[in-house]
Each structure stands twice: as C-alpha cells, then as structure tokens.
C-alpha positions as CSV (number, residue, x, y, z in Angstrom):
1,X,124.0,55.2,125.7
2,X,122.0,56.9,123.3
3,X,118.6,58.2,121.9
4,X,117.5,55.4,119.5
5,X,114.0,56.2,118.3
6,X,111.2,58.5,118.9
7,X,107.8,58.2,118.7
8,X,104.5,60.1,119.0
9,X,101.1,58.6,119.9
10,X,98.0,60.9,119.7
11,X,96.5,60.4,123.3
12,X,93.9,62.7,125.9
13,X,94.4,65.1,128.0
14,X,93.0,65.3,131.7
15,X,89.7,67.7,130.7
16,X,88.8,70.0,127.8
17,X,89.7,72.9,125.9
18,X,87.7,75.9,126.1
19,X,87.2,78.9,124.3
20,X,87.4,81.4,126.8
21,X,87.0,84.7,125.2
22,X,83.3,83.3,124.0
23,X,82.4,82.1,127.4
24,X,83.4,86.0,128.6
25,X,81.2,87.0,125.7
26,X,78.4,85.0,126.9
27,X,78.6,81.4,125.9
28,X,76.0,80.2,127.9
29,X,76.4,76.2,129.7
30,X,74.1,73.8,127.8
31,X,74.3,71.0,130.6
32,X,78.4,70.2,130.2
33,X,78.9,71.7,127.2
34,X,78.2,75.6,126.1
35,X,75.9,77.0,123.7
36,X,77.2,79.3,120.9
37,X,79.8,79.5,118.4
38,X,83.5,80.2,119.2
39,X,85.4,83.3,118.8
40,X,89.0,82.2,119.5
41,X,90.9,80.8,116.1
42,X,91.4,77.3,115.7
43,X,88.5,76.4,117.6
44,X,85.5,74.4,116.5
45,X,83.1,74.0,119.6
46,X,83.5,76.7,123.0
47,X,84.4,73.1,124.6
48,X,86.4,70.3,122.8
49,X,87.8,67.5,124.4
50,X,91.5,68.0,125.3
51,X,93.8,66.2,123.6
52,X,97.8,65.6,124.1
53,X,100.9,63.4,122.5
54,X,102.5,60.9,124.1
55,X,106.3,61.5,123.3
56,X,108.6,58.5,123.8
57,X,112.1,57.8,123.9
58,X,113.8,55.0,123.1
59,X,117.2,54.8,124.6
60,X,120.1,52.2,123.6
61,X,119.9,50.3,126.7
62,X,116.0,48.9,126.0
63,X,114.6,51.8,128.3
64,X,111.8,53.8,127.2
65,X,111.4,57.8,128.3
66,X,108.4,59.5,128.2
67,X,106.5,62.7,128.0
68,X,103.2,64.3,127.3
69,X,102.4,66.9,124.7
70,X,99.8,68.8,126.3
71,X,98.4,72.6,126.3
72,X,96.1,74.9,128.8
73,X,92.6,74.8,128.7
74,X,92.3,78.4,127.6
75,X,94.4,78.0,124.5
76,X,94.7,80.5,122.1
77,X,93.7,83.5,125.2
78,X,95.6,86.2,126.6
79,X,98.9,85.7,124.8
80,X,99.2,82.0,124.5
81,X,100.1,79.5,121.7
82,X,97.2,78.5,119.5
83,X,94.8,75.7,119.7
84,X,97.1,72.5,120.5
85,X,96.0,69.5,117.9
86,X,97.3,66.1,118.6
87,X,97.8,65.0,115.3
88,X,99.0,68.1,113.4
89,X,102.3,67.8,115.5
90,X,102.7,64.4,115.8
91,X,104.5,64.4,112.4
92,X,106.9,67.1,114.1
93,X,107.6,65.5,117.0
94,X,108.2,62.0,114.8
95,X,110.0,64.3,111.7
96,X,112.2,67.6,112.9
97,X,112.6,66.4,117.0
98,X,113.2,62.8,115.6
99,X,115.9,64.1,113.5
100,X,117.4,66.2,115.9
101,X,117.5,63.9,119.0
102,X,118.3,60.8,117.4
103,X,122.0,59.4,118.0
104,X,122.1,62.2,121.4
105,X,123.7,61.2,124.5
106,X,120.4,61.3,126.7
107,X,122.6,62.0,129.9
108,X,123.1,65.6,128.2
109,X,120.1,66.8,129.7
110,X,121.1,70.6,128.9
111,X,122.0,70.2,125.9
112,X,119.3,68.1,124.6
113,X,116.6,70.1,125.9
114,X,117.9,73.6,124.6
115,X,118.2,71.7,121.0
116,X,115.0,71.4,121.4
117,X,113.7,74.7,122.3
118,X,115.9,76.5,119.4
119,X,114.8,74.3,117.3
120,X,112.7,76.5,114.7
121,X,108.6,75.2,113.3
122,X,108.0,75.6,109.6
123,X,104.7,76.5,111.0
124,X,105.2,79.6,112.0
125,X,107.9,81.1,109.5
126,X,110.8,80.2,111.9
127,X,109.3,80.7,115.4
128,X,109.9,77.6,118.4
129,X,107.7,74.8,118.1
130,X,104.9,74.9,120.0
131,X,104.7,75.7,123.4
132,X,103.0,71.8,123.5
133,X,105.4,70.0,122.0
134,X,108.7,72.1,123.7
135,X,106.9,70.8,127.3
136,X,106.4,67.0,126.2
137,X,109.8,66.4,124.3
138,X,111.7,68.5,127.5
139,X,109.6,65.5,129.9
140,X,110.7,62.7,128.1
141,X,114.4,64.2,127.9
142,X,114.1,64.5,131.4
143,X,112.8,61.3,132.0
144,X,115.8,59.8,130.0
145,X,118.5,61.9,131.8
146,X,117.2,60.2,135.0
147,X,117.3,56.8,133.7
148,X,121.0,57.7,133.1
149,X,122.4,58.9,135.7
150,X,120.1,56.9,138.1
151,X,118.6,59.6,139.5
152,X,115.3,61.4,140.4
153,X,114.3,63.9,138.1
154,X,114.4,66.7,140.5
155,X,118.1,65.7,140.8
156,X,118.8,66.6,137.5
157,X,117.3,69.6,137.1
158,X,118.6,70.8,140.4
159,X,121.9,70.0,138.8
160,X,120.6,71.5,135.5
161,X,119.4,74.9,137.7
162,X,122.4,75.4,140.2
163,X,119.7,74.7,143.1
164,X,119.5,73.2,146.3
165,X,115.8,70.8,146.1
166,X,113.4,70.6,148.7
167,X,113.5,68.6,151.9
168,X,109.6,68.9,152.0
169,X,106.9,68.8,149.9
170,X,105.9,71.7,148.6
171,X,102.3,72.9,149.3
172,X,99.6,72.2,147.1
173,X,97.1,74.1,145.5
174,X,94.1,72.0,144.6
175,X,91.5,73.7,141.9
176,X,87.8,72.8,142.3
177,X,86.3,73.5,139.1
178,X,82.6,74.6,138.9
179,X,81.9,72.2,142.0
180,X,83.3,74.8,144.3
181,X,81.6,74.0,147.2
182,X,82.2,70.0,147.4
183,X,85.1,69.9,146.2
184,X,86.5,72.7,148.5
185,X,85.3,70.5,151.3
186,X,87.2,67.6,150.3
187,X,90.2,69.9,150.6
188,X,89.5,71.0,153.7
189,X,88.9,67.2,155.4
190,X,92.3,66.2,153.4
191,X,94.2,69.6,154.9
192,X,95.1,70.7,151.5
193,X,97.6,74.1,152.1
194,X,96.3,76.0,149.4
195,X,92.5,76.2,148.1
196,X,90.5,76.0,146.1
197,X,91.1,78.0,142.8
198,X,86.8,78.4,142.4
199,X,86.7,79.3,138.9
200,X,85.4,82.3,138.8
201,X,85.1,82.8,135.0
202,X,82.2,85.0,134.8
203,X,80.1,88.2,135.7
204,X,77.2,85.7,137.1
205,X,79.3,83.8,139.6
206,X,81.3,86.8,141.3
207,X,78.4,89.2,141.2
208,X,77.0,92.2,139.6
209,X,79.3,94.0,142.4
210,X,81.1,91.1,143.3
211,X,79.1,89.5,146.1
212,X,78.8,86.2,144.8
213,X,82.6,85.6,145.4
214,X,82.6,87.8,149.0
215,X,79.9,85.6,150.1
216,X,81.7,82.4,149.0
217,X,84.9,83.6,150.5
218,X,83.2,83.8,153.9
219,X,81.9,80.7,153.3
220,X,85.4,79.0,152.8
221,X,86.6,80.9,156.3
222,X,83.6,79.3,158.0
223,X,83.6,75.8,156.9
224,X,87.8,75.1,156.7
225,X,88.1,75.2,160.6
226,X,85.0,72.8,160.7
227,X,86.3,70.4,158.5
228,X,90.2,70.7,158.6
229,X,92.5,69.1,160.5
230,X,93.9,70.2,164.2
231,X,95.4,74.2,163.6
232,X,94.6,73.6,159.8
233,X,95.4,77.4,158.2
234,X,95.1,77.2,154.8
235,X,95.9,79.5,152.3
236,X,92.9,81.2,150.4
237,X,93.2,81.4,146.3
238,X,90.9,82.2,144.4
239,X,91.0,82.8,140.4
240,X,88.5,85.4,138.8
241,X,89.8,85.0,135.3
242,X,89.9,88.8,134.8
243,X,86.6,89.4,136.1
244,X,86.6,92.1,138.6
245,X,88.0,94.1,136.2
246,X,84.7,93.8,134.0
247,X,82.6,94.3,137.4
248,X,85.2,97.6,138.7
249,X,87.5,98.8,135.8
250,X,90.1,101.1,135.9
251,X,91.9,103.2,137.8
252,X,92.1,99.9,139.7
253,X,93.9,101.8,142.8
254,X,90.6,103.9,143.6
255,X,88.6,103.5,146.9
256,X,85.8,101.5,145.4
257,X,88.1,98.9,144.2
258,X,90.7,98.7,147.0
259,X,87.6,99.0,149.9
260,X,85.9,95.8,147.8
261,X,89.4,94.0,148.2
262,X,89.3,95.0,152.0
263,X,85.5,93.2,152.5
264,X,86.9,90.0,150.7
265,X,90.3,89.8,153.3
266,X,87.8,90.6,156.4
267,X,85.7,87.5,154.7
268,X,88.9,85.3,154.6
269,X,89.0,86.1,158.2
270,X,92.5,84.6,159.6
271,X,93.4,83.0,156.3
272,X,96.1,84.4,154.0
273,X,93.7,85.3,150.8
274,X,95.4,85.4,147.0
275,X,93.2,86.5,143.9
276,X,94.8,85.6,140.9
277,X,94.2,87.2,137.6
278,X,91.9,90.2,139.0
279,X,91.4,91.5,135.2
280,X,92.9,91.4,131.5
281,X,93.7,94.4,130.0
282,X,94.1,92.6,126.6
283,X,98.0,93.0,126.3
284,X,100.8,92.4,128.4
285,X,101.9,95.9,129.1
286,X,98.4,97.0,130.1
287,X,98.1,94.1,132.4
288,X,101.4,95.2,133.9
289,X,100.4,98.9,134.2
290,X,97.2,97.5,135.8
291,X,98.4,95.2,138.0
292,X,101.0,97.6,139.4
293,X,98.1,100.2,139.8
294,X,96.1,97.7,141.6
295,X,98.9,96.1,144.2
296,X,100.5,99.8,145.0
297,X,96.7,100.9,145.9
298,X,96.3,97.8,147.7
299,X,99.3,98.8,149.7
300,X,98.9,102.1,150.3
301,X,95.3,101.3,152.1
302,X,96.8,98.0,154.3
303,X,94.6,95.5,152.3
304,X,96.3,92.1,153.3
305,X,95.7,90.8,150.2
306,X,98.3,89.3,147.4
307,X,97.2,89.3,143.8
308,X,98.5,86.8,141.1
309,X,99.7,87.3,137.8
310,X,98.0,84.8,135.0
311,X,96.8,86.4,132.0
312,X,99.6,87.9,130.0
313,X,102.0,86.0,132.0
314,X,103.0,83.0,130.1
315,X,106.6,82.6,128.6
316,X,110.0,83.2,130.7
317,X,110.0,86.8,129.3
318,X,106.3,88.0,130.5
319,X,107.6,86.5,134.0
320,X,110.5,88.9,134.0
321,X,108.4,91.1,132.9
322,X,105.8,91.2,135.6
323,X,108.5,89.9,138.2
324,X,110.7,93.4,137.5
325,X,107.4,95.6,137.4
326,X,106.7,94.7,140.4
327,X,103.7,94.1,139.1
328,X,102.1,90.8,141.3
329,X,102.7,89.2,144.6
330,X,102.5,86.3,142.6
331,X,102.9,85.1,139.3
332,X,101.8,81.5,138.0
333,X,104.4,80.1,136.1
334,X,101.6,78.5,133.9
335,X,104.1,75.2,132.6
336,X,102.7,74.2,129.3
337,X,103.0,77.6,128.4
338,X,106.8,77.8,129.2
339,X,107.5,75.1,126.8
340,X,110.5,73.0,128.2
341,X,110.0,71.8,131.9
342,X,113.9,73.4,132.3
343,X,112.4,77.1,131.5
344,X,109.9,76.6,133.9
345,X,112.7,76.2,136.4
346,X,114.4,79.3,135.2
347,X,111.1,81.3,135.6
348,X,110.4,80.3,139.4
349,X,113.9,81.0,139.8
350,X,114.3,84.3,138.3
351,X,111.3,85.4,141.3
352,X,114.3,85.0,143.8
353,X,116.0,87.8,145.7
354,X,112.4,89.3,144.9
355,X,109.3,90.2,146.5
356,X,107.3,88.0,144.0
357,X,106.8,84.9,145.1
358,X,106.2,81.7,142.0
359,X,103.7,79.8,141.8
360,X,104.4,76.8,140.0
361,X,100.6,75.9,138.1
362,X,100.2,74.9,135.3
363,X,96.2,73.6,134.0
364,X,93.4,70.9,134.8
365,X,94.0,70.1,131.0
366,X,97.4,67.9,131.5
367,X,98.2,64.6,132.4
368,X,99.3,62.1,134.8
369,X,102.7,62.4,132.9
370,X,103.4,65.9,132.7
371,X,101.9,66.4,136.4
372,X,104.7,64.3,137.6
373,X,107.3,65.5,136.0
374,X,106.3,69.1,137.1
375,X,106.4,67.9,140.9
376,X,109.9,67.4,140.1
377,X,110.5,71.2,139.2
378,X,108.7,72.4,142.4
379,X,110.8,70.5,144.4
380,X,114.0,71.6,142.5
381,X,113.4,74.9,142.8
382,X,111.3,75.2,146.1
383,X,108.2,77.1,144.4
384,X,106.0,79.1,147.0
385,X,103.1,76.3,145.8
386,X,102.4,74.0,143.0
387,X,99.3,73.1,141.5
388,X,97.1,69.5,142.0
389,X,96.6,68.7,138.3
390,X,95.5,67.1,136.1
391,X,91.6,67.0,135.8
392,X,89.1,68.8,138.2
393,X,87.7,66.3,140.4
394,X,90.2,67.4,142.9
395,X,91.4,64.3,143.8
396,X,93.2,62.5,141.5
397,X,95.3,65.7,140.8
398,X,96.0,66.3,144.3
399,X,97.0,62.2,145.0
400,X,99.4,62.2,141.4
401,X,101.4,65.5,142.5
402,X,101.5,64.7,146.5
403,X,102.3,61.1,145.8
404,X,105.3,62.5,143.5
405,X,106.8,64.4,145.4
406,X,106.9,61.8,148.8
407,X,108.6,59.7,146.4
408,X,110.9,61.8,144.8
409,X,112.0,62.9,148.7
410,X,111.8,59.0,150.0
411,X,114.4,58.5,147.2
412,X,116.4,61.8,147.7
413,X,116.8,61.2,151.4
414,X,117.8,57.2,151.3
415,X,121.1,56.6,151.6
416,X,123.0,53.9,149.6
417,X,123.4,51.1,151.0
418,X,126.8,50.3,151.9
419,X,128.5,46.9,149.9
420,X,128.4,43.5,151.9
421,X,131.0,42.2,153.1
422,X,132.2,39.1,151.6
C-alpha cells in the first residue's frame, strides 16, 4: 500500500485567535470581540476567527487519512510560530508535503513523519514548516499507519515511542473560558479530575493584589464537594497567563509572593491546587530563572502548591529546557506547538525519571480531529493529564477526548476472536 494523493481543504478551527500581548496591554472586551488595534505581527483584529486545514491522505487501498492543521489561540506570543493562515499553507501542504509523501509506504509511520518534520519552508529561509502544518500532516500519517497495520493509533505510537499505553483513561483537564463559574459547575456534577483552567488573562480578573482569583479559588473548594460525585477530589488548575507576575514581580521567592501562594493553597482547602504560567519574563531563559526562583521559594516555605510551565515552553527543546532546570512541577506540552503528534510523545516522555510531571494540553483553538488524535498520545505515553479540547463550552471538548480514549482502550483490551471452526 501506498500514499496516493494529498489534499488540503481550508476549514475552522474550534474558537478564535487572539492577540494576546494587546489584551495584556489593555484591549478592552467590546461584547465578544475586543476593542483596539493589535500589536502582535500578522494580526488584523485582537480576535479573528480561528481557522485550520484539513490534511487528507489518500492511500492505495481507497482509504482516506486525515488530519487538521491547526495553531494556539495565542499565536505569535511567548515564543511561538506566527499567525497560522489557512490558505497561505494550503499550497505547502498540496506542493512540498505532496511531493514528499507521495509514493510512501504509509505503514512507515517513523519515517514518514520525521520526512516531514526535516522537511525545510521557503518561508522562513530553510527553517521547519510551520508548527501548524508539522501537527496536521503527522495526524493524518498517523491516521494512515493505523489503517495499516489495523491498529489504534495509540498502538502505533506506543510502538513508535518504546512505551507501554494506558490501561485507563487518563484524567482530564477541562478549561472554562470566561464562564468560569458555570462552566466549572458542569465539571464538578460530571466529576471532571482536573478543573477548570479559569482564564485568568488579566490584572482585572485576579486582582489588584490577587484577590479576585483567592476568592474564586475558595469558591471552587466550596462548591466541588456540593456538586461532585461521592469522594469526588478533584484537582485544582488554574492558568493566570503570566499575571501574578504583573500584580508581584520579581524576586518571585520573597515572603510576599510565596505567603500569597500559601492563602490561595489554604483556599483550595483539601484539593491538590496547580497555577500554570504564574508570569512571563519575555524570554525563555528568564522564564526559567523565574520559575526556578519561584518553585525553590515555594519549597523552602512548605507551600503545597505545583506551578506549570506555559509561556516559553513550546517546542521539544524549551521542554528539556525547563524539565532539566528544574524549573516547574509541570510543564504543558502545548501540542500544536510541538509540531508532529510523535514529538509531543517525545516531550511527555523526556519528563520521566523526573520530578516534572507532563501535561499533555494543547488549546480551545483545535478540532475534533486533532483532539482525537492527541487522546491517542496521552494514552501512549501515560501523561499526568490531558486537556478537554477543542472549543470552550466545556463540553464538547471534554465528551470528544473522554469518548476517545474509552474507545481506544475498548479496542486495546478486546481480544481477537478466535477462527470458527469449520
């Protein structure tokens, strides 16, 4: 069997691109949208609707693979790939990957995704492609390998990784958006392990001195017992997006910063609390420096709280990176970022034998397509979480991953049947 055709369709993604360093400058919300003009390149409105490619594979046999294109909401911030448009790579997907995939045994998982990934863009005077198209193409070259071998996708990458997959699902993290409070309370009546995310994304809603987001912590330790499920303990996580270091600022492992982590882990109460991204320092070695600064103060005063590396933390390298500073309890393998699904793999591997733990997250901005295939690496590699995604209404996200993964297992844990006898 081989790789026939390839096409690209110009499709959406599950929410919106926005320009997050003008919405930390003060872009202010105009009903759904935001007032102001953008600062980040490449942008035309602080908020655009998301967009992604539809990749598709044609194999031999009449089967067709896919994939989905698709890129963060925050393109363009802390260290990421630019502004991801639809149709300015659709003739690379259809033009260089074409070239390079067509005639390709699609069994060669390996080998076809790594072509893929070394596979230079005239764009950028010789750099990868796009972190967007790398994460599409590597889905619908995982897809094929399935179709294949006639196995799961989680099979091959296990096979791909050297790993033993999950004989569980893994837990979920589902993300709220700006409906904090609802949506959180969805979570908690569905027993989701991990909540809710909050988006925190700005001086108003954590505080002048970050009261907004003790108060709503307290609120999530009150309300999850009241709504959960029988011995429900959830996992608190909440992303500020860098804030608290606007409200605090450095040295981050002083008393005033490390007692204000101590009052939000007495507001989570019994729950296990995780704040992810607590500020950006603008580079990766300065968000290193201060993230190491902040966890070793945390530890030295007994604060029971993990932080999570995000900002500056995008490709396989600024995992290692953060991973061998020590530098988070956490980090977020953020997949489109990683470009191929396989390097994704690598980077919540590479956290083992550690005391960083990966979570496997990824953005609201994907799609049905892309979320599925990323259940697959979570249960390949047995993340520490994986996010509920695509979209932020909660639900959808959370029923595409956790439906996933029950049938990925279902399939996994089915033995053949044995012939008939004649």
């Amino acid at each position: 069997m081989r790789i026939e055709r390839v096409r690209a369709i110009p499709a959406v993604s599950g929410f919106f691109f926005d320009d997050q360093r003008a919405i930390k400058q003060g872009a202010e919300h105009d009903g759904f949208a935001y007032t102001g003009d953008p600062v980040t390149p490449g942008f035309d409105e602080v908020r655009e609707a998301g967009e992604a490619l539809v990749v598709e594979l044609e194999l031999s046999d009449g089967t067709v693979a896919s994939g989905d294109c698709c890129a963060v909401q925050y393109s363009g911030a802390g260290g990421r790939d630019p502004l991801f448009r639809a149709e300015t790579y659709r003739e690379v997907v259809e033009g260089a990957v074409a070239r390079e995939l067509r005639g390709r045994d699609p069994d060669a998982f390996d080998d076809n995704a790594a072509a893929i990934e070394e596979l230079p863009s005239a764009e950028s005077d010789g750099d990868q492609l796009h972190t967007a198209v790398r994460y599409g193409v590597s889905q619908a070259l995982l897809d094929a390998a399935a179709s294949a071998r006639g196995e799961t996708m989680t099979e091959v990458l296990a096979d791909s990784l050297g790993t033993t997959p999950a004989t569980e699902p893994i837990p979920v993290f589902g993300q709220s958006g700006d409906d904090r409070r609802v949506n959180a309370e969805k979570m908690m009546i569905k027993g989701v392990p991990v909540l809710p995310h909050g988006l925190f994304n700005s001086v108003e809603k954590v505080g002048e001195s970050g009261e907004r987001l003790r108060e709503y912590i307290a609120w999530l330790a009150t309300r999850a017992p009241e709504l959960g499920p029988e011995g429900y303990d959830p996992t608190i996580h909440i992303d500020v997006y860098g804030i608290l270091g606007e409200v605090f600022g450095a040295p981050y492992d002083r008393a005033e910063v490390t007692d204000y982590f101590t009052t939000l882990a007495d507001a989570a109460g019994p729950f296990e609390l995780q704040i992810e991204g607590p500020m950006d320092e603008g580079s990766r070695e300065a968000q290193i420096d201060a993230m190491a600064e902040l966890r070793e103060g945390l530890r030295d005063d007994g604060v029971g709280v993990d932080i999570v590396a995000d900002e500056w933390c995008n490709t396989f390298e600024d995992v290692r990176a953060f991973v061998d500073a020590g530098a988070a309890d956490l980090v977020q393998v953020k997949t489109p970022d990683l470009g191929g699904v396989q390097r994704s793999g690598q980077a919540v591997r590479y956290c083992e034998g550690t005391d960083t733990r990966a979570y496997l997250g990824g953005t609201c901005n994907e799609t049905v397509t892309s979320a599925r295939a990323c259940a697959h690496v979570a249960l390949a590699t047995d993340a520490a979480q994986t996010l509920a995604k695509p979209g932020m209404g909660f639900d959808e996200g959370f029923m595409v991953v956790t439906n996933e993964m029950h049938r990925a297992l279902a399939r996994m844990q089915t033995a053949p049947e044995a012939p008939a006898d004649d």
